[in-house]
C-alpha beads as a LAMMPS data file, in Angstrom:
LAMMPS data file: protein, C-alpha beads

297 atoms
296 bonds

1 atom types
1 bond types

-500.0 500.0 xlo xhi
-500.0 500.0 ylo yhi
-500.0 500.0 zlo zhi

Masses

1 110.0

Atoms # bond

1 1 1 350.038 -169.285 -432.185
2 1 1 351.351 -171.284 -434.732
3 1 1 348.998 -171.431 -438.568
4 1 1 347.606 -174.862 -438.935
5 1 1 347.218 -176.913 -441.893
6 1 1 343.667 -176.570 -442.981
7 1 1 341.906 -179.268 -445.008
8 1 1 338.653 -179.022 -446.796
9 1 1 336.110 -181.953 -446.200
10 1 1 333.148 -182.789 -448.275
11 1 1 332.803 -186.564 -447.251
12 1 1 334.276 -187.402 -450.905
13 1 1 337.006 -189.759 -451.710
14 1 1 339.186 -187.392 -452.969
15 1 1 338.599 -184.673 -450.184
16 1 1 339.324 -187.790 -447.794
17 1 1 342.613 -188.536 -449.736
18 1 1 343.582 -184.558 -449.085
19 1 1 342.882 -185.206 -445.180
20 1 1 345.443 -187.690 -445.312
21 1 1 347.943 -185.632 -447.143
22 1 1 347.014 -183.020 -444.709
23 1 1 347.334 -184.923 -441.754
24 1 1 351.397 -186.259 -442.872
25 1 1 352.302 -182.570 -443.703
26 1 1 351.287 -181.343 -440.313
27 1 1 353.219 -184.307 -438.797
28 1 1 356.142 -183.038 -440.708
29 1 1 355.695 -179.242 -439.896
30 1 1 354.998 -180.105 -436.243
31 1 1 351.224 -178.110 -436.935
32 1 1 348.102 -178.712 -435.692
33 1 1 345.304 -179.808 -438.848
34 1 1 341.865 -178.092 -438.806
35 1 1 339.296 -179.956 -440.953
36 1 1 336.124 -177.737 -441.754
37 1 1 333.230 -178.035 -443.850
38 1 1 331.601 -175.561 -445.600
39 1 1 327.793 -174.989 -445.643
40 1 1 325.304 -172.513 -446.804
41 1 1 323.123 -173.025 -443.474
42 1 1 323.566 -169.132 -442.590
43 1 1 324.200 -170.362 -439.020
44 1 1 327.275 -171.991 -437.123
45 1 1 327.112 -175.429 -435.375
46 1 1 325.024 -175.210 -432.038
47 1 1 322.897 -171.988 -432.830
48 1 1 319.426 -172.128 -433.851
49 1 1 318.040 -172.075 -437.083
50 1 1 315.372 -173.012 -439.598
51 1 1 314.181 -176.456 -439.372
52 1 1 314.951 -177.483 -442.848
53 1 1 318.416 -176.731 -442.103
54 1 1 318.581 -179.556 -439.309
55 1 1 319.363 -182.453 -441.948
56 1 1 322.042 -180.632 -443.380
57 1 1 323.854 -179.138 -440.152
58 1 1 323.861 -183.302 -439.263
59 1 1 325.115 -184.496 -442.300
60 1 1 328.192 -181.644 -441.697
61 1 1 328.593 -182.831 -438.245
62 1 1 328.649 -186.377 -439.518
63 1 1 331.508 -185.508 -441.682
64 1 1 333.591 -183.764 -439.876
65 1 1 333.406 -185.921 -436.781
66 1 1 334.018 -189.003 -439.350
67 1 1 336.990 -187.101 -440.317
68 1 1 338.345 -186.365 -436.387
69 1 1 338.052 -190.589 -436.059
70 1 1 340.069 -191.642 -438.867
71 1 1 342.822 -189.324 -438.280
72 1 1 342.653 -189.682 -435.070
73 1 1 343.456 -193.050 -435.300
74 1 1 345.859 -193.012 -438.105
75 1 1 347.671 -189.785 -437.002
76 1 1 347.977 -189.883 -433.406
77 1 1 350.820 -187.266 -433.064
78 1 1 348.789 -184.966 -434.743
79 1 1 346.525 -182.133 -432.743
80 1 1 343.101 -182.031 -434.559
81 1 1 340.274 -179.676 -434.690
82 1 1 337.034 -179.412 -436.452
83 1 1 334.723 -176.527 -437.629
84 1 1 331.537 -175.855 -439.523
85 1 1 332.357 -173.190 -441.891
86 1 1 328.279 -171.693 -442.745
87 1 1 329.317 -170.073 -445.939
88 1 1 329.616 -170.832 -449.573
89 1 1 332.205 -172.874 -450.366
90 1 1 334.672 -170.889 -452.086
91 1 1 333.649 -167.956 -449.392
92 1 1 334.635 -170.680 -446.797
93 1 1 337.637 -171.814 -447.614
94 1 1 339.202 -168.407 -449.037
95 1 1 338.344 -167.049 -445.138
96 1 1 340.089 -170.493 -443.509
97 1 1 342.834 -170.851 -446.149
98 1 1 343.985 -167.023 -445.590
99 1 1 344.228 -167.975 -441.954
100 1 1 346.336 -170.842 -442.639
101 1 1 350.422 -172.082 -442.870
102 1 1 348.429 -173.983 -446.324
103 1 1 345.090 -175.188 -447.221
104 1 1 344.724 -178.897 -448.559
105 1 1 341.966 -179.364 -451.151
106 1 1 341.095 -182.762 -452.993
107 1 1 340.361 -182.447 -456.753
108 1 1 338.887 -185.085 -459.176
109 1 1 340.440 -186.664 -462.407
110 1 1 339.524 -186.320 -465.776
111 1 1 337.727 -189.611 -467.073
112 1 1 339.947 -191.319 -468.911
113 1 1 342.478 -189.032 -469.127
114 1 1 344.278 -189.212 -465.500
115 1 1 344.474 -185.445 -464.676
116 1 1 342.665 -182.680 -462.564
117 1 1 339.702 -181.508 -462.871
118 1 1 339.835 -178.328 -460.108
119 1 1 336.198 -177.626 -460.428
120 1 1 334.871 -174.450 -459.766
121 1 1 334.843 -174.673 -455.860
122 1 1 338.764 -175.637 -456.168
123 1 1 339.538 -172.947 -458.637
124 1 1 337.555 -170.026 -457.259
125 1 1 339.673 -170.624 -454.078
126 1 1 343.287 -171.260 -455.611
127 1 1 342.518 -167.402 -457.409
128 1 1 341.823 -165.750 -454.025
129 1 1 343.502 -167.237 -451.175
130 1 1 346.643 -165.359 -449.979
131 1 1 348.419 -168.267 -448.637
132 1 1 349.411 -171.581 -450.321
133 1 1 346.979 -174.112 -451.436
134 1 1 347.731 -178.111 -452.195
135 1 1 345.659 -179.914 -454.606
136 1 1 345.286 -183.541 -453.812
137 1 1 343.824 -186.600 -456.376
138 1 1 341.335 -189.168 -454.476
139 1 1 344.843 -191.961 -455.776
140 1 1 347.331 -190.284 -453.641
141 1 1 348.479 -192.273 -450.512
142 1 1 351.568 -192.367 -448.197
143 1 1 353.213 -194.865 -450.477
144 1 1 352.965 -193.059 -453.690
145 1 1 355.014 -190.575 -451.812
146 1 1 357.801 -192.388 -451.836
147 1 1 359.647 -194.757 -454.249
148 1 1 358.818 -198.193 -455.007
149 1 1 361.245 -200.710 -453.747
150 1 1 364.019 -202.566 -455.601
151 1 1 361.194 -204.979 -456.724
152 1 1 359.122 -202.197 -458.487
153 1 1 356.579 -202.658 -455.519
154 1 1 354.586 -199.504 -453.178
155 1 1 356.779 -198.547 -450.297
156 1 1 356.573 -196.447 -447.287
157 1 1 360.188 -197.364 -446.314
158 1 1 362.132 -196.211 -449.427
159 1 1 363.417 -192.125 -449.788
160 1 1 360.671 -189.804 -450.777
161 1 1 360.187 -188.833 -454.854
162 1 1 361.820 -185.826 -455.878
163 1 1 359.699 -182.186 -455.434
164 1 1 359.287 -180.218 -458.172
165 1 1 359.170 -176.621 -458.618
166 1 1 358.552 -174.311 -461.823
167 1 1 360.902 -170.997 -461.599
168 1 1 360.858 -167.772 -463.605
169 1 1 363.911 -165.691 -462.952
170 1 1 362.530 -162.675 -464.648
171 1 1 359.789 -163.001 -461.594
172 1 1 361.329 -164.090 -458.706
173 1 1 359.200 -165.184 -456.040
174 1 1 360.946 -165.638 -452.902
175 1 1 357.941 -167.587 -451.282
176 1 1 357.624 -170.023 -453.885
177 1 1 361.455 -170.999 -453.459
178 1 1 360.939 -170.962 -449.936
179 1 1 357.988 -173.442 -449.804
180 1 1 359.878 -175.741 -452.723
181 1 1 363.064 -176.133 -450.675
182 1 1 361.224 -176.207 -447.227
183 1 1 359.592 -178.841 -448.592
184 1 1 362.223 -181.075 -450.261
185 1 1 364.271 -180.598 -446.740
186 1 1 361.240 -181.915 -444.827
187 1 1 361.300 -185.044 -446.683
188 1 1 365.037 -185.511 -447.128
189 1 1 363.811 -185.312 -451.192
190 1 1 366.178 -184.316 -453.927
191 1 1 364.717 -180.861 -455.562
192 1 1 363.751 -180.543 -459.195
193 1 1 363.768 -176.716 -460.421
194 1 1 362.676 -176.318 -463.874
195 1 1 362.596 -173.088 -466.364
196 1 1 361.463 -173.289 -469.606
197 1 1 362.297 -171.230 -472.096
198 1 1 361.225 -170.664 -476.177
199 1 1 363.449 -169.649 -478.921
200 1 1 361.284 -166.713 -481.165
201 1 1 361.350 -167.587 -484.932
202 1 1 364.432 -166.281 -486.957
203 1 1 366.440 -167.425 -490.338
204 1 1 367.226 -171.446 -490.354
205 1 1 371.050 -170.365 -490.332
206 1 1 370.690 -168.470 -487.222
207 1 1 368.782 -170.724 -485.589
208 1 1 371.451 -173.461 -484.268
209 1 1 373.548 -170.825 -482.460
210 1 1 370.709 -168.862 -481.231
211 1 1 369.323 -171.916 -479.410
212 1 1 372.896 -172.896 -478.225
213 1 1 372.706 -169.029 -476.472
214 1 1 369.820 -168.839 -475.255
215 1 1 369.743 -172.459 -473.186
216 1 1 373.337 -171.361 -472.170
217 1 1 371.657 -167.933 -470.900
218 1 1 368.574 -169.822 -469.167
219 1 1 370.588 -172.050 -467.409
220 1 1 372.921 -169.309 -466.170
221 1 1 370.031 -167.516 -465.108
222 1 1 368.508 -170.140 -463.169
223 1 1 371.504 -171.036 -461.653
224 1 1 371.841 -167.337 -460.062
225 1 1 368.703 -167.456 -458.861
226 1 1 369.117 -170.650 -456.892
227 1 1 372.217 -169.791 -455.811
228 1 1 371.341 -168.304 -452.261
229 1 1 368.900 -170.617 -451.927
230 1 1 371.703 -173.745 -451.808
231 1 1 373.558 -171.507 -449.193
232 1 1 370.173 -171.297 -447.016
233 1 1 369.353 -175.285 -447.796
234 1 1 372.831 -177.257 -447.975
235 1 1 371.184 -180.433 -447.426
236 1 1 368.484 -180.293 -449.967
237 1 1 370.274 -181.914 -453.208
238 1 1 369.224 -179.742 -456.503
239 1 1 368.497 -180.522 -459.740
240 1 1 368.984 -177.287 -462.682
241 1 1 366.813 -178.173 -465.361
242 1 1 366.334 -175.668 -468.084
243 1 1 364.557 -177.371 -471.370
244 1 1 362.943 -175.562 -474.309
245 1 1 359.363 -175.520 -474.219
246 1 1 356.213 -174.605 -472.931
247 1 1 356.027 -173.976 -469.241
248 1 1 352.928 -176.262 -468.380
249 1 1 353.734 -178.860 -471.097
250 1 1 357.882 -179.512 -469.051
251 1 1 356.419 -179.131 -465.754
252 1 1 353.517 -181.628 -465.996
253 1 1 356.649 -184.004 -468.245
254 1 1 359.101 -182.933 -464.989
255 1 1 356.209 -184.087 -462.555
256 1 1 355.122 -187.316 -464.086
257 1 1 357.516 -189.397 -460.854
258 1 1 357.494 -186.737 -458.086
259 1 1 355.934 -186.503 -454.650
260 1 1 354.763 -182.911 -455.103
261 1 1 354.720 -179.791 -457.768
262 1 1 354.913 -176.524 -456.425
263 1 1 354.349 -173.583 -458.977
264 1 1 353.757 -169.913 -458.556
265 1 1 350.428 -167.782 -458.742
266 1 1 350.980 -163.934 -459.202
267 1 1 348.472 -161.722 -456.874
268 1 1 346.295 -159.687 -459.294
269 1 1 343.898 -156.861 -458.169
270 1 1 340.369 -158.318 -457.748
271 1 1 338.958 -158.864 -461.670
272 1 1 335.381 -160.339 -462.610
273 1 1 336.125 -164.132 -462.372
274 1 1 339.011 -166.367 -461.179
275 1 1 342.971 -166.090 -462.612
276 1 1 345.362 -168.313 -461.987
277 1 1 347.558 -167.539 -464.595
278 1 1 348.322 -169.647 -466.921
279 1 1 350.723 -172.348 -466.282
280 1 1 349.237 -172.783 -462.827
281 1 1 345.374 -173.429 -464.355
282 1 1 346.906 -176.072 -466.719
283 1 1 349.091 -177.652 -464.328
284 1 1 346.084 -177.792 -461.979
285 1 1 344.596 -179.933 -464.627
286 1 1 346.736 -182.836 -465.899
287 1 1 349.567 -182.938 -463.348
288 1 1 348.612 -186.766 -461.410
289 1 1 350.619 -185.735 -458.188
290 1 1 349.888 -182.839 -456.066
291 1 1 350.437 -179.749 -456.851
292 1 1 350.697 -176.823 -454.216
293 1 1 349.711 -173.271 -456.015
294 1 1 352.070 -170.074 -453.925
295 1 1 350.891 -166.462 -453.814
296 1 1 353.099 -164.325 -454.893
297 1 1 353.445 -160.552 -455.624

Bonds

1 1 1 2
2 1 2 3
3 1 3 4
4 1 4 5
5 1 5 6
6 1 6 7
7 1 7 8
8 1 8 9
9 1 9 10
10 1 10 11
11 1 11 12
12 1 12 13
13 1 13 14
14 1 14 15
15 1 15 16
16 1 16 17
17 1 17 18
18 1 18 19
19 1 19 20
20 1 20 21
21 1 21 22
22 1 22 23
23 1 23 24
24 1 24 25
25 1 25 26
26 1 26 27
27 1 27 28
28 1 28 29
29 1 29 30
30 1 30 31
31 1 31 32
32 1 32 33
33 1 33 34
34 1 34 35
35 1 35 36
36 1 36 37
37 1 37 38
38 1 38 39
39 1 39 40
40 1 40 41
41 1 41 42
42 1 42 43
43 1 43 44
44 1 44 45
45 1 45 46
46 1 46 47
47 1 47 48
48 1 48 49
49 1 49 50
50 1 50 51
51 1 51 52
52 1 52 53
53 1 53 54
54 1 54 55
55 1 55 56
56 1 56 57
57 1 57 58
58 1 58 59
59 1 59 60
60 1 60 61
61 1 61 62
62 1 62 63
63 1 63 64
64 1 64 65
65 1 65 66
66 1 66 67
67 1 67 68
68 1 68 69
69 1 69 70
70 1 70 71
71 1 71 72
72 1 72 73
73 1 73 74
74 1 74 75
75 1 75 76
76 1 76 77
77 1 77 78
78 1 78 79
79 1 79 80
80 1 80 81
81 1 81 82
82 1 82 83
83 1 83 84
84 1 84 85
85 1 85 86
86 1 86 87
87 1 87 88
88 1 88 89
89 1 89 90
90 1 90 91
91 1 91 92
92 1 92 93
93 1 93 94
94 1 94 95
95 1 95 96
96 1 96 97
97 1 97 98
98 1 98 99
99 1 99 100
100 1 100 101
101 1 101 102
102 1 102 103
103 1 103 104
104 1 104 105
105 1 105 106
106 1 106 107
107 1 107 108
108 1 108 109
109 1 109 110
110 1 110 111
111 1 111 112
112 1 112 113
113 1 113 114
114 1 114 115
115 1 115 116
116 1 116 117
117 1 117 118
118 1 118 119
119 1 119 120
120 1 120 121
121 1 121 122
122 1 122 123
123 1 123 124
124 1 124 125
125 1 125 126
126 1 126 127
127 1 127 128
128 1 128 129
129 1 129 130
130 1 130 131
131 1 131 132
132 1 132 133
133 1 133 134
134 1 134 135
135 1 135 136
136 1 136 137
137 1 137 138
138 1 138 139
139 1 139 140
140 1 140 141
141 1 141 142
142 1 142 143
143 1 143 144
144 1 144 145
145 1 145 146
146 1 146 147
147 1 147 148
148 1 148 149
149 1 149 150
150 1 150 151
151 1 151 152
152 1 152 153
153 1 153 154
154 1 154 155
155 1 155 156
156 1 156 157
157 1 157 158
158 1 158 159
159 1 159 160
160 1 160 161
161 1 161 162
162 1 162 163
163 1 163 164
164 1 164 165
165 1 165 166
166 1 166 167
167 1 167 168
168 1 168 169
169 1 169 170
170 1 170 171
171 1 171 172
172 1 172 173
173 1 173 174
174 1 174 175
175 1 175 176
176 1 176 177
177 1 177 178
178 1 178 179
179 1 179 180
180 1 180 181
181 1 181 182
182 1 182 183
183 1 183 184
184 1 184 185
185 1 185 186
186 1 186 187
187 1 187 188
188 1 188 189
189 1 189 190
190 1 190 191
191 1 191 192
192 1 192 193
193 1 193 194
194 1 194 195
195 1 195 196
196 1 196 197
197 1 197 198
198 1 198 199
199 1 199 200
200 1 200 201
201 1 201 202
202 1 202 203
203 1 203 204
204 1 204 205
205 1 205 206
206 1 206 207
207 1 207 208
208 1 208 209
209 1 209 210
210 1 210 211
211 1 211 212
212 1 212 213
213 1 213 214
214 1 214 215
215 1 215 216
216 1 216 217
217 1 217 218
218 1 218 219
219 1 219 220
220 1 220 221
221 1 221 222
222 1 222 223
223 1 223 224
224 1 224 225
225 1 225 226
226 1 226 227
227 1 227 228
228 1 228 229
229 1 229 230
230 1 230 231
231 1 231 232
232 1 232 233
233 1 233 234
234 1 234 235
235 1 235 236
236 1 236 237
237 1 237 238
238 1 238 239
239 1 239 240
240 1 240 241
241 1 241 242
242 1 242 243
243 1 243 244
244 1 244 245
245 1 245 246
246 1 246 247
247 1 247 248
248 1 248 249
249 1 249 250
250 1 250 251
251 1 251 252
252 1 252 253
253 1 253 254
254 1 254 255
255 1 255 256
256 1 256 257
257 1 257 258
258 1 258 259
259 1 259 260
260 1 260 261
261 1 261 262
262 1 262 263
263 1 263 264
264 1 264 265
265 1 265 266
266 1 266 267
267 1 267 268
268 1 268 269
269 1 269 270
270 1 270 271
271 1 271 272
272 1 272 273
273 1 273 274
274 1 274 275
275 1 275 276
276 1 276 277
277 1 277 278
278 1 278 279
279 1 279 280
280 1 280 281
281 1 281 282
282 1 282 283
283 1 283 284
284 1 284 285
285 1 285 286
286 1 286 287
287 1 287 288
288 1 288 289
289 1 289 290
290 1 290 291
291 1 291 292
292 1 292 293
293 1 293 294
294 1 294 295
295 1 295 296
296 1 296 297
């Protein structure tokens, strides 16, 4: 049996937005898409239980079937099932998202500031689940997917916005190329592979050529590690970019037009807390379009 596409429903705006995401990258994968919702009621939907837990076992059931009709209607291509998850959320959604081909979270904006704000439900999950997860503002629709048309307008009908992917050669991680130029080919979307790299202080004489060398060496490098991955995609159209910087400070720059950022998330042995690394966590926080965190060794 094929892994679904597995989206997280809470009945907010932005979890609503992720459905919809969801629901257009199952289309495109030719998946099914299981919405679930996670509750603390100690029993699953249909069993008996404590009275006091009646309002809240409704309430999920409300959701989730509210969920089922508007994609239903929206997405009728799409094969759709629903599930009462009765855990904690994070528990939830690391046992559903392991299960899954990716799990599709929303995640709400800073105030004023236009970037994520994971949350602790949203980060506890990105640091545990072995498969990848997609991060999905309440703003995002179909047309914001795509380009706006030659009068500067929302569009469904123009090509899709480039995807965007973060890449470390001196970590390669095969399924974080895979899922970047899967997903560029799925949407006919140029790809935009960026590594960053930062020159270490030295002499002001020395300076000029040693920056000269190393962006020479960081683009070679990148280059050779995209290499077999043009051979595997011919059709996806890619775009080297290898500026001096901070990783999370270019990528978030790199993402500010594109459809979707995909960045890497090292697998750890289980610590006290949750570790994303890094450039993921900041990414996760002030990049506007989605961003889809990959497990990696």
């Amino acid at each position: 049996m094929p892994r679904p596409v597995v989206v997280g429903l809470d009945g907010s705006r932005e979890s609503l937005a992720a459905a919809d995401w969801a629901a257009r990258e199952a289309l495109r994968r030719g998946l099914p898409l299981r919405l679930v919702h996670a509750w603390e009621g100690g029993t699953s939907a249909g069993e008996p239980g404590l009275p006091e837990l009646a309002a809240p076992r409704y309430w999920s059931e409300r959701i989730l079937q509210g969920g089922l009709d508007r994609l239903g209607e929206s997405y009728p291509q799409v094969r759709l099932s629903a599930d009462q998850v009765p855990h904690s959320a994070p528990d939830a959604l690391v046992t559903v998202g392991d299960e899954a081909e990716l799990l599709v979270l929303g995640s709400r904006a800073f105030t004023g500031f236009g970037g994520f704000m994971a949350g602790s439900v949203a980060l506890a999950t990105v640091a545990r689940v072995t498969r990848p997860v997609v991060l999905v503002r309440a703003h995002q629709s179909l047309e914001s997917e795509h380009l706006p048309d030659v009068d500067g307008r929302p569009s469904v009908a123009t090509p899709y916005r480039d995807v965007v992917v973060g890449v470390d050669p001196a970590h390669r991680c095969e399924e974080l190329l895979a899922f970047a130029f899967e997903s560029a080919m799925m949407r006919a979307a140029p790809l935009r592979a960026v590594y960053t790299w930062r020159l270490p202080y030295m002499p002001g004489a020395a300076e000029a050529k040693a920056r000269k060398a190393m962006g020479a060496a960081a683009a070679h490098a990148l280059r050779t590690v995209l290499e077999p991955w043009r051979e595997k995609f011919p059709t996806v159209e890619v775009q080297e970019l290898a500026p001096e910087g901070r990783a999370a400070v270019q990528l978030t720059h790199a993402a500010q037009d594109a459809a979707l950022l995909a960045v890497g998330r090292r697998i750890r042995p289980a610590r006290i807390g949750t570790h994303t690394g890094p450039v993921a966590h900041a990414v996760m926080h002030h990049v506007r379009c989605p961003v889809a965190v990959v497990p990696h060794e």
